[in-house]
C-alpha positions in Angstrom: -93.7 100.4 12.8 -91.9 101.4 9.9 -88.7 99.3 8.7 -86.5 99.8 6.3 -84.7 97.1 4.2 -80.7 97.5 2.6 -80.3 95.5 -0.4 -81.8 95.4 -4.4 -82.2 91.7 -4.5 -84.4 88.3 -4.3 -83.2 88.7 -0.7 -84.2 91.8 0.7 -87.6 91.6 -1.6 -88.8 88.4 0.3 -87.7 90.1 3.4 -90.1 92.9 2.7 -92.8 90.7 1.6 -93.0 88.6 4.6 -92.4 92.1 6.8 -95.4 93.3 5.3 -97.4 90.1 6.2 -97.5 91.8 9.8 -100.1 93.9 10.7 -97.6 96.0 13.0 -95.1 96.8 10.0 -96.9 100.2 8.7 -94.5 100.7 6.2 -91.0 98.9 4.3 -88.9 101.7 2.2 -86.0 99.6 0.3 -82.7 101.1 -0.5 -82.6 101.1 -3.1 -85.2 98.2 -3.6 -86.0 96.6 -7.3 -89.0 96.4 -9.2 -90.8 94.0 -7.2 -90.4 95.9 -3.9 -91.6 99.1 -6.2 -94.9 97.4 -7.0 -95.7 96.1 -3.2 -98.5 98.3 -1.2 -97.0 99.9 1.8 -93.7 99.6 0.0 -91.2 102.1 -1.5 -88.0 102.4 -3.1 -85.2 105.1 -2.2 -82.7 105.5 -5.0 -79.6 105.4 -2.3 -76.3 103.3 -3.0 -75.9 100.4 -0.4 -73.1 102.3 1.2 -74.7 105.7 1.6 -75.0 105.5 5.5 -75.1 109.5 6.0 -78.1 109.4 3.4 -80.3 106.2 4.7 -79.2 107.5 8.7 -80.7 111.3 7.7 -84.3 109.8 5.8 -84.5 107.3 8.3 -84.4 110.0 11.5 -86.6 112.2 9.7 -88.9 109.4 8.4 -89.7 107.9 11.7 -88.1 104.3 11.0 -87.9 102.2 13.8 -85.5 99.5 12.6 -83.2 99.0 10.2 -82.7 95.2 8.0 -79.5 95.1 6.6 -79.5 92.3 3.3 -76.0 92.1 1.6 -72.9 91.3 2.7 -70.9 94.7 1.6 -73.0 97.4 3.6 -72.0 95.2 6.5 -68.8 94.4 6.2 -68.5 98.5 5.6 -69.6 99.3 9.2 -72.9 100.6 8.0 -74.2 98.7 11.5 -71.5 100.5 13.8 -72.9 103.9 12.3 -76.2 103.7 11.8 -76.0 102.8 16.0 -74.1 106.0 16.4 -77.2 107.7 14.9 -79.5 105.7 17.1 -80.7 103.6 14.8 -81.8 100.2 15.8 -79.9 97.9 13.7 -80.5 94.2 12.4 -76.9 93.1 11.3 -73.6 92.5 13.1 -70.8 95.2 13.3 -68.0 95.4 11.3 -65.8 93.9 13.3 -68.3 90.7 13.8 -69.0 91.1 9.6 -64.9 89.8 9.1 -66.8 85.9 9.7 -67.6 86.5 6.1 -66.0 89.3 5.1 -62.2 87.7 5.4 -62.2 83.6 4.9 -59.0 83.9 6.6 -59.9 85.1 9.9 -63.2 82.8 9.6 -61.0 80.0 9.1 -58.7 81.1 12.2 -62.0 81.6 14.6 -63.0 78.2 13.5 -60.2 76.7 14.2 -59.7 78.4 17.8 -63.1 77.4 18.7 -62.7 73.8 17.7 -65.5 73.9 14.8 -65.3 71.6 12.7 -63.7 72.4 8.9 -62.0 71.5 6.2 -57.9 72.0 6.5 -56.5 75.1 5.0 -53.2 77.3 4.3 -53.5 81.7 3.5 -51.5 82.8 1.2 -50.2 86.4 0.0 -48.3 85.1 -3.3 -48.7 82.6 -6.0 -45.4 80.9 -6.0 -45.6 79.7 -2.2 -49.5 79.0 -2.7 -48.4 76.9 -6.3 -45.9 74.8 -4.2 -48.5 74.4 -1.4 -51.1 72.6 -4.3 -48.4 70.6 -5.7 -47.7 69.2 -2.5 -51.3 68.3 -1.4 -52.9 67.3 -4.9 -56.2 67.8 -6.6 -59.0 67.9 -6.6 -58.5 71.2 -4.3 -60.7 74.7 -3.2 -59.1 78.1 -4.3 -60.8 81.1 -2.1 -60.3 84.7 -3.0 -60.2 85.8 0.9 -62.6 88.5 0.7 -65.9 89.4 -0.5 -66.6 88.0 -4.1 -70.6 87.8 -4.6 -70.5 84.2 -4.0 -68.4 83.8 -7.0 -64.4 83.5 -5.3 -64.6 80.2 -4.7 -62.9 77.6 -7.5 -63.1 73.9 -6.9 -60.0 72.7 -9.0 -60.3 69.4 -10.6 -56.2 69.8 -11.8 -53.5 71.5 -10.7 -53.2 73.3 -13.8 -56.2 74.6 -13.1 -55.7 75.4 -9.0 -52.8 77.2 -10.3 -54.6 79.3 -12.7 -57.1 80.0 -10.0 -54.4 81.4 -8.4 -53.3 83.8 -10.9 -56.8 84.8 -11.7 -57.4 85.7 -7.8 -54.3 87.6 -7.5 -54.4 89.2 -10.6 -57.4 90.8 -9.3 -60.3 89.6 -10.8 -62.0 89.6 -7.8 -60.6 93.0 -6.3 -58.9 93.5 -2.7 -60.5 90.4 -2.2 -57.7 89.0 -4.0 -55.3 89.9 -2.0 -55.0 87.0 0.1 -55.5 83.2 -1.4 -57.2 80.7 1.0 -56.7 76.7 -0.3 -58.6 74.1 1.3 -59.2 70.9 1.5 -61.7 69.1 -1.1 -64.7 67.4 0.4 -67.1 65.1 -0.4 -70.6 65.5 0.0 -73.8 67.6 0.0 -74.3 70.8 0.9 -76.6 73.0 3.0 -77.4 76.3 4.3 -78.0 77.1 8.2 -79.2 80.2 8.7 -79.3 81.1 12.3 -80.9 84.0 14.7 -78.6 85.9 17.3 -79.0 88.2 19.6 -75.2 87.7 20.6 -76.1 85.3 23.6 -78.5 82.7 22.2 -78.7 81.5 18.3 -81.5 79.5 17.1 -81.2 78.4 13.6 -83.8 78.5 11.0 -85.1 75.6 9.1 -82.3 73.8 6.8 -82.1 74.7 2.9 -79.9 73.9 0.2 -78.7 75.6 -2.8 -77.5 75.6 -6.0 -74.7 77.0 -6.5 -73.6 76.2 -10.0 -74.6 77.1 -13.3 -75.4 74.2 -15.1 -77.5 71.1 -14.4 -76.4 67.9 -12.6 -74.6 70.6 -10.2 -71.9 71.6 -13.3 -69.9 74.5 -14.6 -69.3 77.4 -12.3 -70.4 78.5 -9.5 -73.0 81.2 -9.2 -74.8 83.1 -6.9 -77.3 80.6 -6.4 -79.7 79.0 -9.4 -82.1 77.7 -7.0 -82.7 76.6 -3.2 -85.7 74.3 -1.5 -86.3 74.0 2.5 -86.1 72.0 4.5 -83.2 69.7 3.7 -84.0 66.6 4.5 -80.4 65.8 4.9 -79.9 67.9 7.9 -81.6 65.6 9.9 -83.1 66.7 13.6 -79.9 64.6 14.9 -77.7 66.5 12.6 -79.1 70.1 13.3 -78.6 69.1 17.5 -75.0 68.6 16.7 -74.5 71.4 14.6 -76.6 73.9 17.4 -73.8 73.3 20.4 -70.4 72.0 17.5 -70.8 75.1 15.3 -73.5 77.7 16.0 -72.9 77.8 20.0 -68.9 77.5 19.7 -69.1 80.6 17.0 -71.2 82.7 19.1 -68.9 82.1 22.3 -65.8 82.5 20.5 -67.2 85.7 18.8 -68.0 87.1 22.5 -64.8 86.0 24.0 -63.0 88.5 21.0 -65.2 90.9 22.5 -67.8 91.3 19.6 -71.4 91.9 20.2 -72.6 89.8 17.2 -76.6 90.6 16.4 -78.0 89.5 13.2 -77.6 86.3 10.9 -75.1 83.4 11.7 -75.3 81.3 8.3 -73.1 78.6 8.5 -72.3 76.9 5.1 -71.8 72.9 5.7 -70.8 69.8 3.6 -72.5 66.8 5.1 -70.1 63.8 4.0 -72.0 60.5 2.8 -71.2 58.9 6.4 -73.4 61.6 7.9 -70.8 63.9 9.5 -69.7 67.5 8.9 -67.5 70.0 8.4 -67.8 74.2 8.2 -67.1 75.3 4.8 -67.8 79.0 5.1 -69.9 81.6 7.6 -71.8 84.4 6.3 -72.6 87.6 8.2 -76.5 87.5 6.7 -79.8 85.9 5.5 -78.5 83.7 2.6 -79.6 84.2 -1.1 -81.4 82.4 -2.5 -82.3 80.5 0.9 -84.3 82.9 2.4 -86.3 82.9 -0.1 -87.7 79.3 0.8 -87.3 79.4 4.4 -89.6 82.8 5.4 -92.5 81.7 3.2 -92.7 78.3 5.8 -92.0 80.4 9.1 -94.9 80.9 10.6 -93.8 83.5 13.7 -93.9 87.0 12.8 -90.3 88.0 11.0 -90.0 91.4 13.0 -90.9 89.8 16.5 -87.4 87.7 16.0 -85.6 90.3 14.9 -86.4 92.6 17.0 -85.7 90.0 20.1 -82.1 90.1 18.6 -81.6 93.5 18.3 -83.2 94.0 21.9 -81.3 91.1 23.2 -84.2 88.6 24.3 -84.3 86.4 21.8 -83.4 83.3 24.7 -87.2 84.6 25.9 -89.1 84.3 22.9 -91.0 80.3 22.4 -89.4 78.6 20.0 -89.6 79.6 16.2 -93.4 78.4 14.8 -93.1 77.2 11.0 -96.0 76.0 8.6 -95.9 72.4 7.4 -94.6 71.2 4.0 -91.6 72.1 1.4 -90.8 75.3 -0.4 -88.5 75.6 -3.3 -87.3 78.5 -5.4 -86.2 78.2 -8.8 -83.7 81.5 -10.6 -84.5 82.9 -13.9 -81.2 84.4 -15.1 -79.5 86.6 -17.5 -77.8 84.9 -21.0 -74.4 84.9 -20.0 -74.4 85.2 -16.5 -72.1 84.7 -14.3 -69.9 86.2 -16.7 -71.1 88.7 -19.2 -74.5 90.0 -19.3 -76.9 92.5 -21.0 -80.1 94.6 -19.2 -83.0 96.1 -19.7 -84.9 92.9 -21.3 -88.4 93.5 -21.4 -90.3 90.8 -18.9 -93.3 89.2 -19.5 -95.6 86.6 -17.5 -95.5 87.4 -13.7 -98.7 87.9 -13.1 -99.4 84.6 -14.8 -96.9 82.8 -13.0 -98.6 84.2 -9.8 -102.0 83.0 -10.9 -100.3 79.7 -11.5 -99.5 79.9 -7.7 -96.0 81.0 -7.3 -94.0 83.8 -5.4 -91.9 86.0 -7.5 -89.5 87.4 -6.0 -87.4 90.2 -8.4 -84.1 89.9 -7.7 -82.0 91.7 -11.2 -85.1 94.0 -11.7 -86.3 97.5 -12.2 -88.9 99.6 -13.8 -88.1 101.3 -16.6 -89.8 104.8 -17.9 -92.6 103.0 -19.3 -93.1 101.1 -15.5 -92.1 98.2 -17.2 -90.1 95.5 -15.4 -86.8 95.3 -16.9 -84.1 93.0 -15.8 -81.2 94.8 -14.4 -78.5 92.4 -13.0 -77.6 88.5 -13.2 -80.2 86.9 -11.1 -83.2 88.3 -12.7 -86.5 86.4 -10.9 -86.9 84.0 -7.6 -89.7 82.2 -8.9 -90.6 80.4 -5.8 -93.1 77.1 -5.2 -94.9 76.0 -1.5 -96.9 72.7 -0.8 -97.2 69.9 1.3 -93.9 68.1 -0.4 -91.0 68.7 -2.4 -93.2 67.0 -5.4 -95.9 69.8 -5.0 -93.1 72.6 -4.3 -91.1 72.2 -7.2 -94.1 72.0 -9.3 -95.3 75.0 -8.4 -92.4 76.5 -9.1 -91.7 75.5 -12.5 -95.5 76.2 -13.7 -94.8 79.6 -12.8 -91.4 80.2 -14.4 -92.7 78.6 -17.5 -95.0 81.7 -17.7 -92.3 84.3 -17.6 -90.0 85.5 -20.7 -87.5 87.8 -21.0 -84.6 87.9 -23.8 -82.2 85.1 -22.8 -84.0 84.1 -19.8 -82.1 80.9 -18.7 -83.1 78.6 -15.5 -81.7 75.3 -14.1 -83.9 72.1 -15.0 -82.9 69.9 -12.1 -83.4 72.5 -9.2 -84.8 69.9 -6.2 -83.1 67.0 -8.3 -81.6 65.0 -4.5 -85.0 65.5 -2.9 -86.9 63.9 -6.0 -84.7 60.7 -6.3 -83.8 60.4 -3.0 -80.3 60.9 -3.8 
């Protein structure tokens, strides 16, 4: 079968690679792919925006592609789902309509709260005098949420409030778009964090294995917050116990309140937690799709075939399937990034050392990548390289990983230190 991949980052490359580990996938065409997914066998790019739905719906009809992975959030929250069905396309991805879990923090918030989930408490806003008064009255430390979509970015944990109010202003001031037009406060919690990613056919959900990222910039979990600098699975933190109560408080709860509204939700559930220090929990945010950079340490330990559970949820059977197979032992990713990023960034940085980090036993996965006329790899975005490590620990794991981005250079290459640090100390 021949599948073809949305998305340009760490992401959708993993998701190719481990497609392409199956001996039914003929063929993964990436739109529009980066340089990694360029240099795969049985892989190709096509130079098509994220949001060109006439364009991927015509190549794919022609083409003979029998399903459709959609990566980021934006294509989904689009409708590219609702019309690449109306084309008869098979589609992995929820509709528009179920894409608001991540695409509006607001309604999120509501659904959870309806279905009695778990999470933290929170006020919407639509101006910053009303949302001001609302931080004065409840304090800092505090969350400040752009409502919408902000590349993991819209989210500003306010140690003041000076600077929740400034969040404020910077959110409705635009900075992050029309997702700026509504202001979500929360809540702060303590705790750790961590990443459930979940399989749905829009009846049954089975999570995937447990991960945690790291979402700031800067080491010892400081500065802003990013994209991701680095993620290992599984957490140990989300113990068996933990990920029971989680299956029937949030996953089950989300999927019946999502069908009660009358949406046919098929695709990833991923369901952002805080785990307090007593052990309990609280929703901080769902995603409509395969966290980044989580999946790109949970598929290289899942050990049933990718497109068998994806197709069970498109096809609605995934409550038939056995349960999910995985491969012993830890895996951990570690991001090489852009000088400057999250904020201001240059490209097309010559980069060096991958195949020596791969000899050294890593997985690279491009993320910020391309080829340039020369069919050198040039970085081309933020995140630049998910230089992932596997092995029968978290010792072994991280290891890996760090042998194999200390083979890679690029002009003001820049990487977290600490990535793994809570499974190392046991803290």
């Amino acid at each position: 079968m021949k599948v073809l991949v949305v998305g340009n980052g760490g992401r959708e490359h993993a998701l190719a690679w481990k497609l392409l580990q199956s001996k039914q996938i003929e063929q993964v065409v990436c739109v529009p792919g980066n340089g990694g997914t360029a240099s795969m066998e049985r892989c190709q790019n096509l130079p098509l925006a994220v949001d060109n739905f006439e364009g991927m719906s015509q190549y794919a009809l022609e083409h003979g592609i029998t399903l459709v992975v959609v990566g980021p959030e934006v294509p989904l929250a689009k409708g590219i789902t609702d019309y690449l069905q109306s084309q008869g396309l098979m589609v992995f991805g929820p509709t528009r309509a179920g894409a608001q879990i991540e695409a509006s923090k607001a309604w999120a918030k509501a659904l959870m709260q309806e279905a009695g989930i778990p999470t933290a408490k929170a006020a919407v806003f639509t101006e910053a005098t009303a949302a001001k008064s609302y931080v004065k009255a409840q304090g800092a430390p505090i969350v400040v949420k752009a409502d919408g979509l902000a590349a993991g970015k819209g989210v500003i944990v306010a140690e003041t409030i000076d600077q929740a109010e400034m969040a404020i202003d910077t959110i409705f001031q635009g900075q992050f778009g029309s997702a700026g037009n509504f202001v979500v406060i929360e809540e702060y919690l303590v705790g750790q964090e961590v990443s459930v990613l979940a399989l749905t056919d829009g009846l049954t959900i089975r999570p995937l294995l447990p991960a945690q990222d790291h979402k700031r910039i800067g080491e010892g979990d400081t500065g802003e917050n990013t994209g991701g600098m680095g993620a290992y699975a599984p957490a140990p933190i989300a113990t068996p116990e933990l990920m029971a109560r989680i299956q029937t408080e949030v996953l089950e709860k989300a999927i019946a309140s999502l069908k009660a509204k009358g949406i046919d939700y098929r695709g990833v559930l991923y369901a952002g937690l805080m785990i307090a220090p007593d052990g309990d929990f609280q929703v901080l945010e769902f995603n409509c799709r395969f966290g980044d950079p989580e999946t790109q340490v949970v598929l290289p330990l899942l050990a049933t075939p990718l497109e068998e559970l994806i197709l069970a949820c498109v096809q609605q059977r995934l409550g038939k399937l056995p349960p999910i197979a995985w491969h012993q032992g830890a895996s951990a990713t570690v991001v090489a990034a852009s000088g400057g990023y999250p904020g201001e960034y240059e490209k097309d940085k010559v980069i060096t050392g991958i195949q020596q980090a791969e000899a050294a036993g890593a997985t690279v996965f491009h993320a910020g990548t391309k080829l340039n006329q020369q069919q050198q790899v040039v970085t081309d975005g933020g995140r630049v390289l998910n230089v992932t490590g596997s092995g029968e620990n978290f010792e072994q794991a991280i290891a890996q990983a760090y042998a194999g981005i200390k083979a890679i250079q690029f002009e003001g290459i820049y990487y977290r230190r600490d990535i793994g640090h809570r499974v190392l100390t046991n803290g």
